[in-house]
C-alpha positions in Angstrom: -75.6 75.5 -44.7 -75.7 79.4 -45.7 -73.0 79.6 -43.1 -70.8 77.4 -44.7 -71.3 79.2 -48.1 -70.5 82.9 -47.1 -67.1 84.0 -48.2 -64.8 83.3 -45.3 -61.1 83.0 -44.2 -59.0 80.2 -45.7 -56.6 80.1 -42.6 -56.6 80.4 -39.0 -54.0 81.2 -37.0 -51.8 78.0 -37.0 -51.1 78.5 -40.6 -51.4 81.8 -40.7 -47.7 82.1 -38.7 -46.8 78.2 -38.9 -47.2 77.5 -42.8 -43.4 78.0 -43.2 -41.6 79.1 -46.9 -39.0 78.4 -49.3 -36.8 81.8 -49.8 -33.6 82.4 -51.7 -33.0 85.7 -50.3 -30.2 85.5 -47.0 -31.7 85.2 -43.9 -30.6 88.1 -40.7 -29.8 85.6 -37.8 -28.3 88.2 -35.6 -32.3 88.5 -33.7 -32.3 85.1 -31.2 -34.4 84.2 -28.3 -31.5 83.9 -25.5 -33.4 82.8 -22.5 -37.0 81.8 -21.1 -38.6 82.4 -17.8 -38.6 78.2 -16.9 -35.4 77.3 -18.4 -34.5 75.6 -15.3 -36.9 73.3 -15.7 -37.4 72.6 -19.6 -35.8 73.8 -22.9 -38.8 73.4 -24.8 -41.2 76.7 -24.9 -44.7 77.0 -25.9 -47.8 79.0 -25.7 -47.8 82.0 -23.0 -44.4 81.0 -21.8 -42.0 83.8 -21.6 -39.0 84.1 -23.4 -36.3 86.6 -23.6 -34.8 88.2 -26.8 -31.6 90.0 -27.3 -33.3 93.3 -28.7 -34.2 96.1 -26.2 -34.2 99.9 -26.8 -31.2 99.9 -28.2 -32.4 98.0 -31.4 -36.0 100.0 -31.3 -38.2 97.2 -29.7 -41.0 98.4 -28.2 -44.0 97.2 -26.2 -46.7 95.3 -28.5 -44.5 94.5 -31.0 -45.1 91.2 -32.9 -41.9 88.7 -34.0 -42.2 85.3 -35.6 -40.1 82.6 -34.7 -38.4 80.8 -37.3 -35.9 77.9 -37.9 -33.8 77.8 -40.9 -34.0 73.9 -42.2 -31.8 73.8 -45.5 -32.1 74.0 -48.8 -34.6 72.1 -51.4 -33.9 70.4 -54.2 -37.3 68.7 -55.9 -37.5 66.1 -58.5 -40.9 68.0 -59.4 -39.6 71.4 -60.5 -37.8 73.0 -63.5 -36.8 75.5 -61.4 -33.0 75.4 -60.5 -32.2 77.1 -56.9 -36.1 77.1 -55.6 -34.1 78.3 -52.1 -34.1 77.3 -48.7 -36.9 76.0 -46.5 -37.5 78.0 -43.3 -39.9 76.7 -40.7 -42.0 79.2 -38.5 -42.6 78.4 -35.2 -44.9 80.1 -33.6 -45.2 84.1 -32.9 -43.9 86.1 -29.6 -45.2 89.4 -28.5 -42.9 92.2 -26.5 -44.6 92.5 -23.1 -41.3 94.3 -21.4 -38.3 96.0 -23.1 -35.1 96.5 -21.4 -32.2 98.5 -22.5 -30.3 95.3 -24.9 -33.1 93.1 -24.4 -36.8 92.2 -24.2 -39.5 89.6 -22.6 -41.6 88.0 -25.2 -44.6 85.8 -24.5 -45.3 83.4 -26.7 -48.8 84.0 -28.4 -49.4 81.2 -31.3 -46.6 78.1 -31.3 -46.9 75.1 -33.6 -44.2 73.2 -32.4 -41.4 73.5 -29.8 -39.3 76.8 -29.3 -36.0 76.5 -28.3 -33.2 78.9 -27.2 -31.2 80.2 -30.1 -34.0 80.2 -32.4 -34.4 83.2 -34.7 -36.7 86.3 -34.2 -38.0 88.6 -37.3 -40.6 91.8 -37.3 -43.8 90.8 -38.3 -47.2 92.2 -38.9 -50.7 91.2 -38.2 -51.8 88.6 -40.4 -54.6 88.8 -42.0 -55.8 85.5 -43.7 -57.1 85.6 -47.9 -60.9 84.9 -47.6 -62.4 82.8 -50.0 -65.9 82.2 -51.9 -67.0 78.6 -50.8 -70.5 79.6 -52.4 -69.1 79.5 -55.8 -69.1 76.0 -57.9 -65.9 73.8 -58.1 -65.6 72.8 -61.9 -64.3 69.7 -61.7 -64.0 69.9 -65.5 -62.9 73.3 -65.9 -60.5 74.7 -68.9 -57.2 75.5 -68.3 -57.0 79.1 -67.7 -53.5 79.7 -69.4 -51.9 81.7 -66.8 -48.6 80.9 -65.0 -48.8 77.2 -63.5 -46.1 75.1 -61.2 -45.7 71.9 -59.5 -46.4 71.0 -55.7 -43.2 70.7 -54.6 -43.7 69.1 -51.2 -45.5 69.8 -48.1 -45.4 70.6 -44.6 -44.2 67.9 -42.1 -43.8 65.4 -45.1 -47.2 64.8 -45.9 -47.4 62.5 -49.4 -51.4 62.7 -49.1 -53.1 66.1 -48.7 -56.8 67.2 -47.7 -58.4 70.4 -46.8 -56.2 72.7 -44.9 -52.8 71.0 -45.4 -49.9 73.3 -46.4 -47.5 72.6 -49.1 -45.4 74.5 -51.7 -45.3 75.0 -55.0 -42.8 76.6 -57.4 -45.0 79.5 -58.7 -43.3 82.7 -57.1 -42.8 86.3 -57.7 -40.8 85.3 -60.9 -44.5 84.1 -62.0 -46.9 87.2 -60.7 -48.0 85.1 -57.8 -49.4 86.8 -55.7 -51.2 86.3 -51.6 -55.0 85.4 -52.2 -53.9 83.7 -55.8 -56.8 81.0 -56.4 -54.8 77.6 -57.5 -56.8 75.0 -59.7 -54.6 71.4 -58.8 -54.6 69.3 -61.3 -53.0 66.1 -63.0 -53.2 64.1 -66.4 -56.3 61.8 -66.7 -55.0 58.9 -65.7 -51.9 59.6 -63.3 -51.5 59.6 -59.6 -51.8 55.8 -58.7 -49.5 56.5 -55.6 -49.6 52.6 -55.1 -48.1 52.2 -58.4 -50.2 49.2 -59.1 -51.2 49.9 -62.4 -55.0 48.4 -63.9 -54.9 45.7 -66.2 -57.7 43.7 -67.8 -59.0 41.1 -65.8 -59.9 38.4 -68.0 -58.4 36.2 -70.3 -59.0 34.5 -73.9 -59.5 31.1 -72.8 -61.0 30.3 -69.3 -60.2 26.7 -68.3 -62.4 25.6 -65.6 -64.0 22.4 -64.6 -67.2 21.8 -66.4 -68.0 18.8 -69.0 -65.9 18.5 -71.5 -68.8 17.1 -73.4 -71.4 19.9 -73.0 -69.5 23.1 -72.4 -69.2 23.7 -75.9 -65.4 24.1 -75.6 -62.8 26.1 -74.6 -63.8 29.7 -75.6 -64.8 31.7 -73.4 -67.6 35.1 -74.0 -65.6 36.9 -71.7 -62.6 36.8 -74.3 -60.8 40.0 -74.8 -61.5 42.5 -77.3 -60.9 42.7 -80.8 -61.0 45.3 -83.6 -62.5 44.0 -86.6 -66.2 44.1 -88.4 -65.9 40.2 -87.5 -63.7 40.6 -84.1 -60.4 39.5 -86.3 -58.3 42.0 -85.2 -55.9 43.2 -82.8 -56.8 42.8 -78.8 -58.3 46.0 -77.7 -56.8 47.1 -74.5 -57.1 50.4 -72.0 -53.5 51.4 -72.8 -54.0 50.8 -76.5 -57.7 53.0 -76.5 -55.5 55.4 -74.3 -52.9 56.3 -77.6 -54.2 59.5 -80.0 -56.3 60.7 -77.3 -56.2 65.1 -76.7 -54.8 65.8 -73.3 -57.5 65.5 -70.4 -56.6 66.9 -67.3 -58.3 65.5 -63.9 -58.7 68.7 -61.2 -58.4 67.1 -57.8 -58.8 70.4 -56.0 -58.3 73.7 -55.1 -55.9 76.1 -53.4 -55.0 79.5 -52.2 -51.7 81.3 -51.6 -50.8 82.3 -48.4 -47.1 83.7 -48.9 -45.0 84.7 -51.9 -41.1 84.1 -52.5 -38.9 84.7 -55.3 -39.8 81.3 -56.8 -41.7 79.6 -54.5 -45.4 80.0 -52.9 -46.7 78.7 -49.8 -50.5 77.3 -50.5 -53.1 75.9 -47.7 -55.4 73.6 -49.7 -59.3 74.7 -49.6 -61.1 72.0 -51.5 -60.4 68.3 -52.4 -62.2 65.9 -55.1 -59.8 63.7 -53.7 -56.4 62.8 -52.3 -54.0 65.7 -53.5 -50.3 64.1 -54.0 -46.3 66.0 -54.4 -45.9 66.6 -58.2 -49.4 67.0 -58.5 -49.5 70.8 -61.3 -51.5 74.0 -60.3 -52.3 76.5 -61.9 -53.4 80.1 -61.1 -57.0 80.8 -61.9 
């Protein structure tokens, strides 16, 4: 247990390179893996296959250096932001290292994959990543005050997810536009009351009158003590219901968990999700901390 509560990394190595982005900056596609070492035999490439990209020493590659894989996927439009123009989602892949350089091109091999790597998918420089670290020791206020810094919307997350739990990835439209920054602690939060995903919503369950089947002689008739609510010093008024003792109230906020940023665009962040009081949903709001 004193394990679990020392400070520690958020994200290993899967979402470290595989957590993906939304970016509206243009993307350099020139940088493609053109071959692999089994391509006889399979298209699909994955950890410590070789591959080969088309940069060598006449493009500066050299031995030990790191590229991530990425697909571009298309742009996102979101019913849950404000935001016009979020950008385009880009999906990373995996991450290659150069083992052999050539003069116009180079043998990778493939050190961290998350999903399938094909021929003609994109290359980019990267560096060592080094994951935020977090504070697990330190109490999740379940009932804690808005902090009034920059908050956004979870946008949507990775692979399509609608319910999230610890360690998921998803994005959210807080970006460089809002000071976001890597290591950002997000509180995620929703109005009391919201985030019935069944959309089923709670009525009361019992009615005025309940006809059953005893005597008509000695039950007494046909009220019922588990009537509905009325206002009233004599119960004469109107029906009190949950919507009705709902209206007038201040806004309550329910926190459902908490988050940290792992990358920063120009309007978007991607998040991994570090604690849960429950199922986190898309549109749920965060906020920075």
């Amino acid at each position: 247990m004193r394990d679990a509560a020392k400070p520690k990394a958020v994200a290993g190595n899967t979402n470290l390179y595989c957590a993906g982005y939304i970016q509206q900056s243009a993307m350099a596609t020139g940088n493609r893996i053109i071959g692999g070492s089994t391509e006889a035999e399979t298209y699909n490439y994955d950890e410590k296959d070789y591959i080969y990209v088309n940069m060598g020493t006449d493009k500066g590659v050299n031995v030990g250096d790191m590229f991530s894989v990425v697909r571009p996927r298309g742009e996102v439009n979101s019913r849950w932001s404000s935001k016009a123009e979020l950008g385009y989602y880009v999906q990373e892949l995996g991450v290659v290292e150069v083992v052999r350089v050539k003069s116009n091109y180079s043998v990778a091999r493939i050190k961290v994959s998350c999903d399938s790597i094909h021929l003609g998918d994109i290359v980019q420089l990267t560096a060592n990543r080094v994951s935020p670290i977090a504070d697990m020791s330190r109490e999740f206020d379940l009932f804690a005050d808005a902090s009034g810094k920059a908050r956004g919307r979870i946008l949507m997350s990775r692979d399509g997810v609608e319910m999230l739990g610890r360690d998921f990835i998803a994005y959210v439209d807080l970006g460089m536009d809002d000071n976001t920054q890597v290591g950002d602690r997000l509180t995620v939060y929703r109005p009391l009351g919201n985030g019935n995903i069944t959309q089923i919503p709670q009525k009361e369950a019992v009615s005025a009158r309940d006809e059953s089947f005893q005597s008509d002689v000695y039950r007494g008739g046909k009220f019922s003590n588990q009537a509905q609510r009325r206002d009233g010093d004599k119960a004469n008024g109107r029906v009190v219901t949950t919507a009705k003792a709902k209206l007038g109230r201040p806004d309550i906020r329910k926190v459902v968990g908490e988050a940290v940023v792992l990358n920063v665009k120009e309007r978007t962040a991607t998040i991994v999700i570090t604690r849960t009081a429950q199922e986190i949903h898309t549109g749920d709001w965060v906020e920075i901390q």
